[in-house]
Every structure is written in C-alpha cells, then in structure tokens.
C-alpha positions in Angstrom: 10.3 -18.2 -6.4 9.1 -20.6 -8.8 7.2 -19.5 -12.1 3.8 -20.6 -11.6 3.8 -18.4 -8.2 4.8 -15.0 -10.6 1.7 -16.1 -13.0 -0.7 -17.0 -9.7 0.6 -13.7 -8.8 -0.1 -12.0 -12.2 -3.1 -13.5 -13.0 -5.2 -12.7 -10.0 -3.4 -9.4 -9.2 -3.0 -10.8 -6.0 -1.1 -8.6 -3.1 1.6 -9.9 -1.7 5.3 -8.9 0.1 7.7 -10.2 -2.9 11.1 -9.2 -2.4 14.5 -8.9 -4.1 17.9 -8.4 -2.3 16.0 -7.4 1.1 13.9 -4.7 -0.7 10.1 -4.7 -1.9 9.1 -5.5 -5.0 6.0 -5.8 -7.6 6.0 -8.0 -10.5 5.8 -5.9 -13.4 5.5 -8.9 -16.0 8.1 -11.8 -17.1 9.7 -11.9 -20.6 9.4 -14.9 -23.1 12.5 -16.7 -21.7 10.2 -16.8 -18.4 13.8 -17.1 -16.6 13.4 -13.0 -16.7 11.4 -10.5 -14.3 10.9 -6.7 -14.5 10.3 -5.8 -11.1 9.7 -2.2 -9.5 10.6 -1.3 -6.4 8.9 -0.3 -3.7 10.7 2.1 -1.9 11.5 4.3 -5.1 11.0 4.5 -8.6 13.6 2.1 -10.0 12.9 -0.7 -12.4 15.0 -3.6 -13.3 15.5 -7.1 -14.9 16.3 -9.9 -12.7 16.2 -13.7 -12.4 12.6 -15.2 -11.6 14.9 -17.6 -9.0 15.8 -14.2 -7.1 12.9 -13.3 -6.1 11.2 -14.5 -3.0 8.0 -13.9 -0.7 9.5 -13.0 3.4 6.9 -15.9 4.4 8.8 -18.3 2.4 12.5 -16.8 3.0 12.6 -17.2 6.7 
C-alpha cells in the first residue's frame, strides 16, 4: 500500500478491508518516518508497528 492511500484512508475515516499477513487491520496512525504503521487488529486486541509497504487492501492483493 502506498502512502497517500493510508492518508486518503486517514483523512476521510474511510472503511475499508486493509490487511496485514492474511489478518484485518485498521490504521491507527503512521509515524514521522511515514515508512512506519501502527496497526490494530481486527480479530483481537493486539497492536503493532509495521512497514506501510506490508499492508494491503484484498481488492488490490488478488
């Protein structure tokens, strides 16, 4: 996923199915770098840091 998706994303508080490793995700913010996500997942209540690049909307995957 590119980085003006995350801030179309952000700014509109749009919903949509973003994904990490297989799993659902929302886009909790991006840090300074903009190379860094915190995402939260879906299915429980885990948070963590990943690569903007990682993420990815199941439209756009397949």
């Amino acid at each position: 996923m590119d980085l003006k998706r995350i801030h179309s994303i952000l700014d509109n508080k749009e919903k949509c199915d973003v994904f990490y490793e297989d799993r659902p995700v929302w886009i909790q913010g991006i840090d300074a770098s903009n190379i860094v996500a915190k995402v939260g997942f879906v299915d429980n209540f885990e948070e963590k840091d990943v690569f903007v690049e990682d993420l990815y909307e199941r439209n756009l995957f397949n």
